[in-house]
N, C-alpha and C positions, 0 to 999 in steps of 0.2 A: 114060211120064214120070210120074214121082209127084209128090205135091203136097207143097207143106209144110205142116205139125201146124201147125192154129190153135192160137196162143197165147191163154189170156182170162185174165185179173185180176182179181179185186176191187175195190170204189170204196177201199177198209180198205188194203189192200195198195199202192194208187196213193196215197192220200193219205202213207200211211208212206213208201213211196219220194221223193214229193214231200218230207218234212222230211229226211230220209239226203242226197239229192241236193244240195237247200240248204243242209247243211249243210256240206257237203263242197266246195261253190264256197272256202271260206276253210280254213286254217291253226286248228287250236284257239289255237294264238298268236295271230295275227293277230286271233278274236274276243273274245279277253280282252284285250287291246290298246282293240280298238275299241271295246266295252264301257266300260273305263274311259277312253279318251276322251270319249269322246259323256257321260258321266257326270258327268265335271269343265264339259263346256260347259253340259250340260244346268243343272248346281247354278248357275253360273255366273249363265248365263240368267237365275236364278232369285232370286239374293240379288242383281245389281244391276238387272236391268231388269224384274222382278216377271214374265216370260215364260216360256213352254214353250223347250226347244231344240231342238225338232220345230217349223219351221216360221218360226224366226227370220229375222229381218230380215237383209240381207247387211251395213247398217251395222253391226250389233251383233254379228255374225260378224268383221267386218273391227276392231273393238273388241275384241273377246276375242283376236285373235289377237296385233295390238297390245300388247295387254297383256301377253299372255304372251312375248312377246317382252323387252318390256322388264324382266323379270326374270329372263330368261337362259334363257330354255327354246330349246334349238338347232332352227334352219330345218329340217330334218330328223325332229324331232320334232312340229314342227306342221304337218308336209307328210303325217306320219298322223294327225295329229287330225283336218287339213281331209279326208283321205281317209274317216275316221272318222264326220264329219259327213254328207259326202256319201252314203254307204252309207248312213246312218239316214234320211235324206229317199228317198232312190231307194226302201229297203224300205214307208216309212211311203205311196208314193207322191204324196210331195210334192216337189215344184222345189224343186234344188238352190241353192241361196244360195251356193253353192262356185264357180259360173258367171258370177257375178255380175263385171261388169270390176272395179269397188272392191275387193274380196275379193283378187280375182290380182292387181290390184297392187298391194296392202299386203303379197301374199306374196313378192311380187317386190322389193317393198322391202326388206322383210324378210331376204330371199336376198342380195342387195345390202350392205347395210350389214354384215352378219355374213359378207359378205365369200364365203358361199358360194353365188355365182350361179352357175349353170352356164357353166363355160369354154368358150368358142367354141373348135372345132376347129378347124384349119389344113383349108384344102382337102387331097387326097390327087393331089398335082399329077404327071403323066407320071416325072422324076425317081423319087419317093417310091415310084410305082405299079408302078415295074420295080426296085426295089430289093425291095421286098417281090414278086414274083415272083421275084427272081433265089433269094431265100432258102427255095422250095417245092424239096423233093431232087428231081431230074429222075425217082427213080424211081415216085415218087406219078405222075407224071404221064401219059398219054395221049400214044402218036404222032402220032396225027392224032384230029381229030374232038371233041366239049365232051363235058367229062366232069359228073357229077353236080353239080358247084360250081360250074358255071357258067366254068371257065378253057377258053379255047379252045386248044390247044397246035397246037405244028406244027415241024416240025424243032428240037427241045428247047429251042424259047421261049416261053411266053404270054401273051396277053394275055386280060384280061376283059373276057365278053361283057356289054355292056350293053345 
């Protein structure tokens, strides 16, 4: 039996892999986004309530968002700011102020009013659930036995395993 080549690293090489690694958890979009997000709340923070944005109160989060609501900035846009925010406390390891109940539901107002709350889906009732089976080609399918996707077949009908 042979053994396997000890791998060994550097502390230089580890700590570099540590910022490659973290940087690669996000999108270069995504941190030039969050960037100027966290940037605008931070200034924000800062010319009306004299604060850091690191660390803000959920009232004054739930106040900024407010506000920017009310000059038209779309739910969708402050749904990555507060993502925005939330990442700058998780890195700086400080609690999020984004968890805060005030905070969700002023977003949830927010979503509400502007009309773009998340639309409740209809159940996917027996009807519906073999309609959408009827429409898998039989030849996709397995004669007997569950296939990779979880459809159980059996004399060219299925049903899903739950």
């Amino acid at each position: 039996m042979s053994s396997l080549p000890v791998l060994t690293s550097t502390a230089t090489q580890e700590t570099t892999a540590v910022v490659i690694y973290g940087l690669a958890e996000k999108a270069e979009a995504t941190r030039r986004a969050y960037r100027a997000d966290m940037s605008l709340f931070t200034d924000w923070c800062q010319l009306r309530h004299g604060i850091d944005g690191l660390g803000a109160a959920p009232d004054a989060v739930a106040a900024f968002l407010a506000g920017q609501a009310l000059v038209g900035v779309a739910p969708s846009t402050l749904t990555r700011r507060v993502a925005a925010v939330a990442y700058a406390h998780e890195l700086a390891g400080l609690p999020s102020p984004m968890k805060h109940g005030a905070v969700r539901a002023v977003m949830r107002g927010i979503r509400r009013i502007a009309g773009a709350a998340p639309a409740q889906k209809a159940p996917a009732i027996t009807g519906r659930v073999e309609a959408m089976l009827q429409a898998i080609p039989a030849d996709t399918l397995l004669d007997h036995g569950k296939d990779s996707c979880g459809i159980l077949t059996h004399r060219g009908r299925a049903g899903l395993l739950a």
